[in-house]
C-alpha positions in Angstrom: 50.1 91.7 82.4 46.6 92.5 82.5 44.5 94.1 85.6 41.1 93.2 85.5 40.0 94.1 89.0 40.5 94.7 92.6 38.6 93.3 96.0 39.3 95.1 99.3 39.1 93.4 102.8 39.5 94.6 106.2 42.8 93.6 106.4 43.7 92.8 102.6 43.9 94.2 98.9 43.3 91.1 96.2 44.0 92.1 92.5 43.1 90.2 89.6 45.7 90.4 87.1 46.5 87.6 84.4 47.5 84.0 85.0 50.9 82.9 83.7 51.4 78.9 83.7 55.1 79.3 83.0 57.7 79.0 85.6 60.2 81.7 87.3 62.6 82.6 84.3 65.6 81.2 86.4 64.2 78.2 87.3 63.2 77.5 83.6 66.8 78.1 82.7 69.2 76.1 85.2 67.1 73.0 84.7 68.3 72.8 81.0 72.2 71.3 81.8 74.2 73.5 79.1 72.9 76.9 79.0 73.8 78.6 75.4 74.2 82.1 75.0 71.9 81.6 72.1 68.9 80.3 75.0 69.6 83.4 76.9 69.6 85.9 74.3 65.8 85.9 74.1 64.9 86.2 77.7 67.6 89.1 78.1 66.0 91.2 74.8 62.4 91.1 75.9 63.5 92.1 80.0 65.4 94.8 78.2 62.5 95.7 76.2 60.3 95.2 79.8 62.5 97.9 81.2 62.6 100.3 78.3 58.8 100.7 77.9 58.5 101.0 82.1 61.2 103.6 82.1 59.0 105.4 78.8 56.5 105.7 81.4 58.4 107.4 83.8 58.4 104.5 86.3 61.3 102.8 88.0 60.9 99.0 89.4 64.0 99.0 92.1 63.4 95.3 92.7 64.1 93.4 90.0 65.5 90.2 90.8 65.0 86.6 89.1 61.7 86.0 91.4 60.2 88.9 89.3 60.5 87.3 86.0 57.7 84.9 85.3 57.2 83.1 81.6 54.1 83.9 80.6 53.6 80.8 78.5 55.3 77.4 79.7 58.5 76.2 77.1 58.7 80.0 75.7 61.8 81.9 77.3 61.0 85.2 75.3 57.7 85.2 76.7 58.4 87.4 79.7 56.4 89.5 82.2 58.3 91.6 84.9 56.2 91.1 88.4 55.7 92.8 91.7 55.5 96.0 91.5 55.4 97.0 95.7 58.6 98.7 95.4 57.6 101.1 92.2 57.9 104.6 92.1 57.7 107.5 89.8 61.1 108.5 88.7 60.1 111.9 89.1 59.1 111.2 92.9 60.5 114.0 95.3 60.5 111.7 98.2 60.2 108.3 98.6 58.3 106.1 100.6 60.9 103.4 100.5 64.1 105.2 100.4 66.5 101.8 100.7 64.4 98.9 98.8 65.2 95.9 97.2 66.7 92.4 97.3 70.4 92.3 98.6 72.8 90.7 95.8 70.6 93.2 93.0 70.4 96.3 94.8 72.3 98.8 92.5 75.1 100.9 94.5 73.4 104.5 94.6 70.3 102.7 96.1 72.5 101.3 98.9 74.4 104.0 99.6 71.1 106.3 99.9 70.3 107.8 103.2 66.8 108.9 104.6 68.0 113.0 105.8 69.5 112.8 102.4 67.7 114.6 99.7 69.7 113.0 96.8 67.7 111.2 94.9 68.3 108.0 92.3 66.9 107.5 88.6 65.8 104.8 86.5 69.2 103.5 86.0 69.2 101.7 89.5 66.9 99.0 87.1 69.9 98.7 85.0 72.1 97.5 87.4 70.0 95.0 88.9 69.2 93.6 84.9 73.2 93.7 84.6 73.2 91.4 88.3 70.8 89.0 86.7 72.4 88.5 83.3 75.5 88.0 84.6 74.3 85.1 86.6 72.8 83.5 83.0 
């Protein structure tokens, strides 16, 4: 995804960022009636790739959930773009502004069981988990 620029308001932040016509990945996928594990096989390579080249750049998402994944082009499942990055830190962050974050159901365990006084911190692989959630459910 692209950022072109960004307006501030009194009480708002508007970003300009690419257009993608396609669908929510998961929606795409449970309208089709038999869902191969050849169909799927795309869409789970380029979220994997996704990840890798966020995690390269020392950034963990720790929201990813099938509202995140957007098609960038309509019909095209391997045309991917993760989305919404609110909850996104550095993985080398000290403290966290958002110690407990994400979307109940892909919340991975360490995330969970994190607590506020506690200065234990999580890594990347929280992302992992929450892929693992959503390609179980394909």
């Amino acid at each position: 995804m692209k950022f072109y620029e960004i307006h501030e308001t009194v009480n708002s932040v508007y970003m300009v960022v690419d257009y993608f016509p396609g669908k929510e990945l998961m929606r795409r996928i449970f309208k089709k009636k038999n869902i191969s594990e050849k169909t799927i096989k795309a869409p789970i390579k380029s979220l994997l790739k996704a990840i890798l080249y966020m995690h390269e750049k020392g950034i963990m998402h720790r929201d990813i959930k099938p509202e995140n994944i957007v098609l960038k082009e309509k019909r095209k499942l391997k045309s991917l773009a993760l989305i919404d990055f609110g909850l996104a830190t550095f993985v080398d962050q000290e403290n966290y502004i958002f110690y407990r974050c994400g979307t109940p159901g892909f919340i991975a365990p360490e995330i969970i069981r994190m607590k506020k006084n506690n200065l234990t911190t999580y890594t990347e692989k929280c992302d992992i988990f929450s892929a693992g959630v959503i390609f179980y459910i394909l």
